[in-house]
C-alpha positions as CSV (number, residue, x, y, z in Angstrom):
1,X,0.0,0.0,0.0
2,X,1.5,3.3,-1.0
3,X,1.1,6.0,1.3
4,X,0.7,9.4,0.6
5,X,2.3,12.5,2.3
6,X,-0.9,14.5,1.8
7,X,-4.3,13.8,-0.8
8,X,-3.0,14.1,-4.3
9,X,-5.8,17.0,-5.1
10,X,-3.9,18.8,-2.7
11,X,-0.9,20.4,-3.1
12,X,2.0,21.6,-0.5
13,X,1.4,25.0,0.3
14,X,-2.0,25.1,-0.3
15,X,-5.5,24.3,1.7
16,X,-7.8,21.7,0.2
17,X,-10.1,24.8,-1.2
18,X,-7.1,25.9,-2.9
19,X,-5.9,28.9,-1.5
20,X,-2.7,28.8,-0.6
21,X,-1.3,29.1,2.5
22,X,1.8,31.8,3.4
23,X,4.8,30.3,4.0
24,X,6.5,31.2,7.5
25,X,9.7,33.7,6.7
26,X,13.0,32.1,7.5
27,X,13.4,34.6,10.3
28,X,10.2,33.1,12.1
29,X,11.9,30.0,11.9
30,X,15.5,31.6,13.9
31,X,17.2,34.6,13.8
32,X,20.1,33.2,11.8
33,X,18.6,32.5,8.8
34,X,17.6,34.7,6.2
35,X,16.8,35.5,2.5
36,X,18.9,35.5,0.1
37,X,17.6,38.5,-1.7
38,X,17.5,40.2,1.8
39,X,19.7,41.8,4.1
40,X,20.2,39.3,7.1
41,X,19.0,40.9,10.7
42,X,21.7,41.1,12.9
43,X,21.4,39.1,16.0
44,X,23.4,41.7,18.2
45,X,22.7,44.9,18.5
46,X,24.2,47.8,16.1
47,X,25.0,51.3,16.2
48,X,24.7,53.7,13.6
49,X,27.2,54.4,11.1
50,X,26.8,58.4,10.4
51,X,26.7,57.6,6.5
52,X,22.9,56.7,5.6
53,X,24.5,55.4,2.3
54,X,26.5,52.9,4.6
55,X,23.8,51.9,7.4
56,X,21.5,51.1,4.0
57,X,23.9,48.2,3.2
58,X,24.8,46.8,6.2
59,X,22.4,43.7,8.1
60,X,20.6,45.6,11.4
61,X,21.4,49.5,9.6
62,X,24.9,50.0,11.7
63,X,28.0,48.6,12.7
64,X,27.3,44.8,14.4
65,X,28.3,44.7,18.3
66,X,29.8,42.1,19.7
67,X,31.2,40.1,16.5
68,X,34.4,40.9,14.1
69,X,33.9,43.7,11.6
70,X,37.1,43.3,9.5
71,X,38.0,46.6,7.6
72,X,40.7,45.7,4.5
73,X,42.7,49.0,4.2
74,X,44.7,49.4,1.0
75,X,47.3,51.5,3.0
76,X,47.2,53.2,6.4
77,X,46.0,56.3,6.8
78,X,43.1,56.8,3.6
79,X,40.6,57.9,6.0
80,X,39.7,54.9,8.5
81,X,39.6,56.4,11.4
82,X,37.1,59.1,9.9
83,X,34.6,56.8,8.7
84,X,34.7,55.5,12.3
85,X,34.1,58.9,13.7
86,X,30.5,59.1,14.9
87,X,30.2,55.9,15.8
88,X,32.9,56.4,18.3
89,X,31.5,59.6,19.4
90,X,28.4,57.9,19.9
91,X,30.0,55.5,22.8
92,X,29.7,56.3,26.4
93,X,32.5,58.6,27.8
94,X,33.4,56.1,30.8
95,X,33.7,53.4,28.0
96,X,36.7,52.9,26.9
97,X,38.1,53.2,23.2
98,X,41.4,51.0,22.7
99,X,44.4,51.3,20.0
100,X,45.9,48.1,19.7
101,X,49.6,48.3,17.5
102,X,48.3,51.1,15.8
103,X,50.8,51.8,12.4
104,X,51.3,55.4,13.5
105,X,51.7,57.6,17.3
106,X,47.7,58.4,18.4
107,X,47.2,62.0,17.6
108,X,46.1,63.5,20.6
109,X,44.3,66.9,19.1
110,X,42.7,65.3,16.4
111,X,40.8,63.2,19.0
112,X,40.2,65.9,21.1
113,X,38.6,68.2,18.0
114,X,36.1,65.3,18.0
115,X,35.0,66.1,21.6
116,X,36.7,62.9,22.6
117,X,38.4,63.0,26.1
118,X,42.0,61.7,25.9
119,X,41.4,60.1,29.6
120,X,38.8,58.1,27.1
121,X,41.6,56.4,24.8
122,X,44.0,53.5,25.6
123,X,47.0,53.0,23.7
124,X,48.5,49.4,23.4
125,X,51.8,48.7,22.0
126,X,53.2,45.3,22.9
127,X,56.1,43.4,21.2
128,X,55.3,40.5,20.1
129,X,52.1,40.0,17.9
130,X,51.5,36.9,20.7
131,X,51.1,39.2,23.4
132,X,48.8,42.0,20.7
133,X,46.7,38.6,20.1
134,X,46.2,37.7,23.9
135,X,45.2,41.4,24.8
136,X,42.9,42.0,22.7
137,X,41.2,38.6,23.7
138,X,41.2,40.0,27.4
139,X,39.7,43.6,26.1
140,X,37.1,41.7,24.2
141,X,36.3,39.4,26.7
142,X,36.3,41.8,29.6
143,X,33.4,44.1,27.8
144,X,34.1,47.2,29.7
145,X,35.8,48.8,26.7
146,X,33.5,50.7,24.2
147,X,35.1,49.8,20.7
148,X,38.5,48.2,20.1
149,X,40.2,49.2,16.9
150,X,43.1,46.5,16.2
151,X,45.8,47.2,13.5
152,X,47.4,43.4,12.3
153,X,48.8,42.4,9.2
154,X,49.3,38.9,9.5
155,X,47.0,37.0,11.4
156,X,46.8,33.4,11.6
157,X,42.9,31.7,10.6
158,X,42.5,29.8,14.2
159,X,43.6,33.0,16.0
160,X,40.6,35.3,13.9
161,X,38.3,32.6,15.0
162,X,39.8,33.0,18.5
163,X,39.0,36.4,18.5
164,X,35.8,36.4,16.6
165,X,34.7,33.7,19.3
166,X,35.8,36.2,22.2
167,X,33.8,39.2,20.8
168,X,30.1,37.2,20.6
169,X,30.5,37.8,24.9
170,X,30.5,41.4,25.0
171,X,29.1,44.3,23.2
172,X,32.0,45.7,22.5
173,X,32.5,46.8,18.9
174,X,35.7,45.1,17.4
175,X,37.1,46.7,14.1
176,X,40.3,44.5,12.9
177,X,42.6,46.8,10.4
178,X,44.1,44.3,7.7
179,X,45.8,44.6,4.7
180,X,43.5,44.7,1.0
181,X,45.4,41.8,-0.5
182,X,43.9,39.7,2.0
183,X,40.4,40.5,0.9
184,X,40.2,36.7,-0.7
185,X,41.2,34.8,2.2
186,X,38.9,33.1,4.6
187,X,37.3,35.1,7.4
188,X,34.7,34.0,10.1
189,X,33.6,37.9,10.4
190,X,30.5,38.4,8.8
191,X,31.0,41.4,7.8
192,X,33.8,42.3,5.6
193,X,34.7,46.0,4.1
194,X,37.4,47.0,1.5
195,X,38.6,50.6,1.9
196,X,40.3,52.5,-0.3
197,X,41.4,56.2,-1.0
198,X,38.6,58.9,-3.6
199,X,39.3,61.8,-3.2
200,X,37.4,63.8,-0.2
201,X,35.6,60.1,0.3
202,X,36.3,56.7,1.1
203,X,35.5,53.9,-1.6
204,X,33.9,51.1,0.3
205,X,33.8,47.8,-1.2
206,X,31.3,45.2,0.6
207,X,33.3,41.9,0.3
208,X,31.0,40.0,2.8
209,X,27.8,40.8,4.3
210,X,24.4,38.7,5.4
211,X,22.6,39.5,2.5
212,X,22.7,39.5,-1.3
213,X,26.0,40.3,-2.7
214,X,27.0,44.2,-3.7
215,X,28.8,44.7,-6.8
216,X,28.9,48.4,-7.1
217,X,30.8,50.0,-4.8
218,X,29.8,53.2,-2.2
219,X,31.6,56.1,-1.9
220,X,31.5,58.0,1.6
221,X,32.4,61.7,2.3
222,X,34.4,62.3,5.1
223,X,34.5,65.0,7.0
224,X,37.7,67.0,6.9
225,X,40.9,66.7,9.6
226,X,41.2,69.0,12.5
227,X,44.5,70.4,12.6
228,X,46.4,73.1,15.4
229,X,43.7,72.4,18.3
230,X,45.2,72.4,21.7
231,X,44.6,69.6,23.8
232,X,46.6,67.9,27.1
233,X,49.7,66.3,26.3
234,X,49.3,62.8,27.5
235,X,46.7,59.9,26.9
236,X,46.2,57.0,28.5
237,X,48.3,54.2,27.5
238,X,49.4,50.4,28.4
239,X,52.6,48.7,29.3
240,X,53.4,45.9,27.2
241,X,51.2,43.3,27.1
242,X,53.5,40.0,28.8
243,X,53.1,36.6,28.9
244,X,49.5,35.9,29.7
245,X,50.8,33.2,32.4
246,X,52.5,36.5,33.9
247,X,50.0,39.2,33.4
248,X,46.7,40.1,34.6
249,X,43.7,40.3,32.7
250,X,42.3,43.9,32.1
251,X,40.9,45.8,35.1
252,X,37.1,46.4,34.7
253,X,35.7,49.9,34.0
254,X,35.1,51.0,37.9
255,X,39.3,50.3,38.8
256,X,41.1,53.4,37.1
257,X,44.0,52.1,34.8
258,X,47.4,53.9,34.6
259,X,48.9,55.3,31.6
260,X,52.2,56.2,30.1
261,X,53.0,60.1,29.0
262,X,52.4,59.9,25.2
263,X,54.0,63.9,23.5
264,X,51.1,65.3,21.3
265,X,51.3,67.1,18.2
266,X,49.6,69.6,16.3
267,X,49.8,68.4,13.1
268,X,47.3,65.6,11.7
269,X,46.3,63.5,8.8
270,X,43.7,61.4,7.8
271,X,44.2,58.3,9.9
272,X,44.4,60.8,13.1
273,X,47.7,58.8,13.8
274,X,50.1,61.0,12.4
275,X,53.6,60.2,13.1
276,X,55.2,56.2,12.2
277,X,56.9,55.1,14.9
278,X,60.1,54.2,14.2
279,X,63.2,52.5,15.9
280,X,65.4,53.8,18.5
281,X,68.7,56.1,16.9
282,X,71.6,53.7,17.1
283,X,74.9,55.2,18.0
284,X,77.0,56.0,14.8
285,X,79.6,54.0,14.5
286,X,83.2,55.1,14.4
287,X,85.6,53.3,12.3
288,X,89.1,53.8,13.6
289,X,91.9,55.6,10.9
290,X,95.4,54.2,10.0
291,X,97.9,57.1,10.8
């Protein structure tokens, strides 16, 4: 005897007078899933960008909390920071915005023409990439901090999982500064952004999204540097990060964390990191003369 899954005058979908019946939408069904015509939801909570063009692209209308938002920079300096502008404005002032191994010093009066306290920004600069690696994991996983914004080159794929892993248990928002070349690697962000230089804007490529692919890409105005403004001469920074078997995890927002002096300038560029830092002067050598 053959059995039938339902009557044969009746088919799936549809009720035995023939209407047919709505399917549910994959986001009844779980917050994961999604249309691929449509832009995914975002299961954590996002911010506003400050570019509408941007926010209309991205799943949830903002940059994603608590995941990995990796942002593929042709070269330092084209205007990163800028695009980042309002969204770090938008942070709580007693939450904590941390530079990890930025490319160039923090300038202090460019942050401070943004109406951004310098007693707001942490500056990490360890040595080894192990130790960059193993603080970050500790800023991410400690959730006091209000955005960390990580410059690394070469990453390994276990250690972005690591970190993308580490993010999901705060709300802090986690931009990771890479290299363009990388762009067709594997990444477990789900978001993805390729920047590169225009102009007075930012050309914004959308390499990976929740959502339907984007071919063409957006170009962003950004607002122009702030140069000469007077502002204190220090901001908060880190020792370097040691071993973790050695070193304490971060302290939480309430216990105050000390900093090292850091001298300010007055001049700025786009990246609001003005000056590379370079390697101690090594004493000249003096090479000894036959008489």
């Amino acid at each position: 005897m053959q059995i039938l899954a339902h009557p044969p005058s009746v088919r799936p979908g549809a009720s035995s007078r023939g209407a047919s019946l709505p399917l549910p939408s994959p986001e009844s069904l779980h917050p994961s899933l999604w249309r691929g015509s449509q832009l995914a939801r975002s299961g954590q909570p996002c911010l506003p960008t400050g570019h509408d063009a941007l926010s209309a692209e991205l799943p949830g209308g903002g940059w994603p909390t608590g995941t990995l938002v990796d942002l593929l920079v042709s070269q330092p300096g084209i205007g990163e920071l800028r695009l980042l502008q309002p969204v770090l404005n938008a942070l709580p002032p007693q939450r904590r915005i941390v530079l990890l191994q930025p490319p160039f010093i923090p300038q202090v009066a460019s942050w401070s023409a943004w109406g951004l306290s310098s007693s707001q920004l942490l500056w990490l600069k360890p040595d080894r990439t192990a130790d960059a690696l193993w603080a970050a994991e500790q800023v991410l996983k400690n959730g006091s901090c209000g955005a960390l914004l990580y410059w690394q080159p070469q990453i390994r794929p276990e250690s972005l999982r690591r970190l993308h892993l580490a993010a999901q248990s705060a709300d802090t928002l986690f931009f990771l500064f890479r290299p363009a070349k990388v762009a067709q690697d594997a990444s477990p962000s789900p978001l993805r952004l390729l920047l590169q230089p225009a102009g007075d804007q930012v050309r914004i490529d959308i390499v990976k999204r929740r959502g339907p692919s984007h071919d063409r890409p957006l170009f962003v105005t950004l607002g122009a540097p702030s140069f000469g403004v007077k502002a204190p001469a220090t901001i908060p920074s880190a020792p370097p990060a040691s071993h973790p078997a050695t070193s304490p995890a971060l302290a939480p927002a309430a216990a105050p964390l000390t900093g090292l002096p850091l001298t300010s300038s007055t001049e700025s560029d786009d990246a609001l990191v003005d000056q590379r830092v370079f390697d101690a002067p090594q004493p000249r050598r003096v090479v000894p003369e036959l008489v």
